[in-house]
N, C-alpha and C positions, 0 to 999 in steps of 0.2 A: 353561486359565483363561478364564473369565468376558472381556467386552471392557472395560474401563475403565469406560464411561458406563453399561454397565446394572446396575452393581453401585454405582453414586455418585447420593445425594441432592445436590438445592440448595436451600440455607437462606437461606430471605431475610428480612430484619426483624431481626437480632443486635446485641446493644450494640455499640458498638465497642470498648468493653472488654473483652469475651466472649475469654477462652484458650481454647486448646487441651483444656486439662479440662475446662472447661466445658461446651463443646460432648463433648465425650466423656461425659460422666455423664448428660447428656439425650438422647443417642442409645444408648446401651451398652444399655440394654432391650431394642434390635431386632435385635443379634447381633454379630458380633465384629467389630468398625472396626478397618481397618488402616491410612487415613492420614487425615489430617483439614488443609484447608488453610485458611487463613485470612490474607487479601488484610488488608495492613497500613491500619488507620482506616478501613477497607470495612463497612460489614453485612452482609457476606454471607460464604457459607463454601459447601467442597464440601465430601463426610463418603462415605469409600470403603468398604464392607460388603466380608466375604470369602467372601459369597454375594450371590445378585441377589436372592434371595426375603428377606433381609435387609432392602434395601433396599428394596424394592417394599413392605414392611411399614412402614415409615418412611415411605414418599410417600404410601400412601395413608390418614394420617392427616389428610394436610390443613396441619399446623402445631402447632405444640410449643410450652415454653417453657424458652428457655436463658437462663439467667442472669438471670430475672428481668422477660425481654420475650420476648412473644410473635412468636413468628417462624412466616413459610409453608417449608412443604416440596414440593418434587417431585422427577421422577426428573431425574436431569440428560438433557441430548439427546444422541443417539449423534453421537459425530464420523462424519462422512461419510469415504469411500472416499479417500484422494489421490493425484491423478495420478502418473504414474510420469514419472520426467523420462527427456525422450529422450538417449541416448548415442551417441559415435560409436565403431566398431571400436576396439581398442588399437591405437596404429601409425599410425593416419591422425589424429590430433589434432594442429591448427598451433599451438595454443599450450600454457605451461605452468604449474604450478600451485607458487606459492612460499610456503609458510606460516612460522611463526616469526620474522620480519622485525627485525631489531632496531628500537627506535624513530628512532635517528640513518639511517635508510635511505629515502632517495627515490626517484623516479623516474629522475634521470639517474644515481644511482650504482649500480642495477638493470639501466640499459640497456648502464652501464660493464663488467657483469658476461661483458658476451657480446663485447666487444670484441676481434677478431679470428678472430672463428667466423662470426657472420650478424648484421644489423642487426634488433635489436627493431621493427617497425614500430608496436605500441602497447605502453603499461606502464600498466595499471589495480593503483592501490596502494587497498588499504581495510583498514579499521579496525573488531575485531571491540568490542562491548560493554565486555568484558574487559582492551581495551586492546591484545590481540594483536595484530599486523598481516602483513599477505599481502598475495600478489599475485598476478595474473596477466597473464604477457605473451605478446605474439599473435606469431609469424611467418609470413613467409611461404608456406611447405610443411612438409609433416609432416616430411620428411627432414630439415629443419633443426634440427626438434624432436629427434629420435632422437638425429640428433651431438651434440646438446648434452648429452642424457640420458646420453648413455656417454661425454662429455668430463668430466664431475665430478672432483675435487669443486670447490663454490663459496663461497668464503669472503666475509662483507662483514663489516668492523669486527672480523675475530679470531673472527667465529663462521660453523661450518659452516653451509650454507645444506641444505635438503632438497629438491629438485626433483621434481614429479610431474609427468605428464602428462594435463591435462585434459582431461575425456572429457566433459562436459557441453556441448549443443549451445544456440547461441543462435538463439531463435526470431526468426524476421520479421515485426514488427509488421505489423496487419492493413490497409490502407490506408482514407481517410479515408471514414468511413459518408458518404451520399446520403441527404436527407429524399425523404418523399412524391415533392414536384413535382420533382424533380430537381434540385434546386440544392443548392448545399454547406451545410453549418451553421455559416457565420457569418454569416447576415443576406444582403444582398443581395450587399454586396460577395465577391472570394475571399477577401480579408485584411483585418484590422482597420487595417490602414495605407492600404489604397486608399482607403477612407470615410473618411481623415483629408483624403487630397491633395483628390478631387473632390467630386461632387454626389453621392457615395455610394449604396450599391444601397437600393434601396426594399425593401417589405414582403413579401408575396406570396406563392404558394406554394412552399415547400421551404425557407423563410428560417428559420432555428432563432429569432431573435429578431426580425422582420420592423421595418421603421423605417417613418413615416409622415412628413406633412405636421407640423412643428412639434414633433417628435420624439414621436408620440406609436406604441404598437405598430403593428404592420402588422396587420390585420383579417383578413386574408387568409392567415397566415401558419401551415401549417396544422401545417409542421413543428417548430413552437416547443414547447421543454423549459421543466418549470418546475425552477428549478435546489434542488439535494440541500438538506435542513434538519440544518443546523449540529448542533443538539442531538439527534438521531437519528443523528449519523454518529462515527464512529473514524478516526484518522490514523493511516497505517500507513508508514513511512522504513527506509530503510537495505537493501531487500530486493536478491539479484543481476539484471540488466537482463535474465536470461532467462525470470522470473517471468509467469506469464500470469494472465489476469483470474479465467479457471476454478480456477489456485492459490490464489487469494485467497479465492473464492468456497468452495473445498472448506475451506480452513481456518476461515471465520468463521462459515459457516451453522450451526456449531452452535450458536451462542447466539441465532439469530433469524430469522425471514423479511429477507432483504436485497433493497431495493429498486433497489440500483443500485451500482456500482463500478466507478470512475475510476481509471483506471491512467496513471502518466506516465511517464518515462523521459528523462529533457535531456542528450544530451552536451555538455560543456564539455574543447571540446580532450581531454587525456586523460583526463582525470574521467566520471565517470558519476555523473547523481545520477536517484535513484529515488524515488519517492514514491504513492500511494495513499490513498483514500477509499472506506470502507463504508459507506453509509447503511440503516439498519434500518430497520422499520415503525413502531417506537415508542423512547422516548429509553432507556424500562426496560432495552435489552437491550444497551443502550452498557456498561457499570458489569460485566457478565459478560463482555463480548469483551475489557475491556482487563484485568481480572483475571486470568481464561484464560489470554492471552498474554503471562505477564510473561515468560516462557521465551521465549518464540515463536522457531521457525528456519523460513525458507525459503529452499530449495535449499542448508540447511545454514552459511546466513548467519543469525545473530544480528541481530532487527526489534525498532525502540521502536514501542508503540502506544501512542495517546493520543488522548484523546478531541478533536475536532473543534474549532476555536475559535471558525470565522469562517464565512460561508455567502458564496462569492462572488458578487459585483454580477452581474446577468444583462447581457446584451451588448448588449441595448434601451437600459441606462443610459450606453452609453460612445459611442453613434455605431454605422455600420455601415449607415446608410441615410435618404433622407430632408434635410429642411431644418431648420435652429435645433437640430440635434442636437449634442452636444456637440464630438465630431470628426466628423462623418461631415457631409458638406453643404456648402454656400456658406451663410454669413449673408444675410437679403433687404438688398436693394441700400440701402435706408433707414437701415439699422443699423450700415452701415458709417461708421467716423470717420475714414477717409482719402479719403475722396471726398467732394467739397461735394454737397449736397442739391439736386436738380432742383425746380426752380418748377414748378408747375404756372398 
């Protein structure tokens, strides 16, 4: 069979009242459609041929009319290749993989589970779309895993529990890029809290946001980003913490040239929260990625995407170098109101 994208047009321009027949009776001339989706109050729709020369007939007309508006057509883009996630042997994984969770189950009554075999050292509990919830808990060696796998079974609240062993590897985050001149990417200082306490690091080269005299840019500052546009990018939450930039990358480029993606990861005690930004060349191809993805799984976890809200403040507006900067600096000695004013 055919690959999904080269057999599927995309219709852009459709009422938003447009059904499913509708779009069915204006495409049905170019051959036998086998599914046709259509993103709820969207103008747009994908329309699946059960040949590609089908389709390739439909795209290159150019544009149609369903339902009474004129709409453009093209082929849709090929999903790219996705990475294969790395595994560890059977037998040697420390932790283990707990799906089905009742809702009344937390963290310490998970850890209660093992009480008297080996102490849980972590308990990651998450919550699929669906409502479903899992988990997964870390021990110390693989042995401890095994014992536990063949002590079963594990009941919590009168329901049998399912235990696997997880075999997905977490990756180690890359360590902090170097601009140009060798300095870090926050400005002059190493941390946005040292440009609070002192005279804060100046501009310069390798400053991502360089600071001047009276808070104005560093001139010099050659390593400076200009930060992502809000209306060009997608929000992307909920993904597993072993997800990598390239995952992201291989699942969104197919609705657009991506110009950059922000990957975050914050542990909180046992929590893990996850988050990401894709910013495209143009805002057009926002409204297809989060279409696309209303399914979306990565690494077999269920993601919300949504379109971008806010574009955050560059780091030149918060301090980080320089004088009369907001945090970053000493106020000049004139402007201080707890010290009387020298006569000259």
């Amino acid at each position: 069979m055919a690959e999904l994208a080269s057999c599927t047009i995309y219709i852009k321009g459709i009422a938003t009242t447009a059904t499913e027949a509708d779009v069915r009776d204006a495409c049905s001339q170019y051959g036998n459609i086998t599914d046709v989706a259509i993103p709820e109050g969207k103008d747009f729709c994908f329309v699946e041929f059960a040949e590609e020369a089908q389709a390739q007939a439909a795209a290159e007309t150019g544009g149609f009319d369903v339902c009474g508006a004129h709409a453009t057509v093209e082929m849709r883009k090929p999903r790219r290749g996705r990475r294969e996630r790395a595994t560890v042997p059977e037998g040697t994984s420390t932790s283990i993989y707990i799906p089905g969770l009742p809702d009344s189950a937390d963290k310490e009554a998970i850890r209660n589970l093992f009480t008297g075999l080996f102490e849980a050292q972590r308990v990651d509990l998450r919550q699929r779309q669906d409502g479903s919830r899992y988990a997964f808990v870390e021990f110390g060696d693989c042995t401890h895993v095994q014992e536990i796998m063949a002590s079963g079974p594990f009941t919590l609240d009168d329901q049998t529990l399912e235990l696997e062993e997880r075999t997905s590897v977490a990756r180690v985050r890359a360590p902090r890029k170097q601009n140009e001149g060798g300095g870090e990417a926050n400005g002059g200082g190493r941390t946005r809290n040292r440009g609070r306490r002192g005279g804060g690091g100046g501009g310069g080269e390798g400053g991502e946001y360089g600071g001047g005299e009276n808070g104005e840019e560093g001139g010099e500052g050659r390593g400076r980003r200009v930060p992502p546009v809000a209306e060009n990018s997608v929000y992307i939450k909920g993904f597993p913490d072993t997800t990598t930039e390239d995952d992201i990358r291989a699942e969104f480029s197919q609705y657009g040239d991506i110009t950059s993606v922000i990957l975050r990861v914050k542990h909180i005690g046992d929590d893990i929260r996850t988050w990401a930004f894709v910013e495209y060349g143009a805002p057009e191809m926002v409204e297809p990625a989060i279409a696309g993805s209303e399914s979306l799984e990565l690494g077999g976890v269920p993601c919300t995407v949504e379109a971008r809200k806010s574009t955050p403040t560059p780091r030149s507006e918060y301090g980080g170098g320089g004088r009369n900067r907001r945090y970053g600096g000493r106020r000049p000695r004139g402007d201080r109101g707890d010290r009387k004013r020298e006569e000259y």
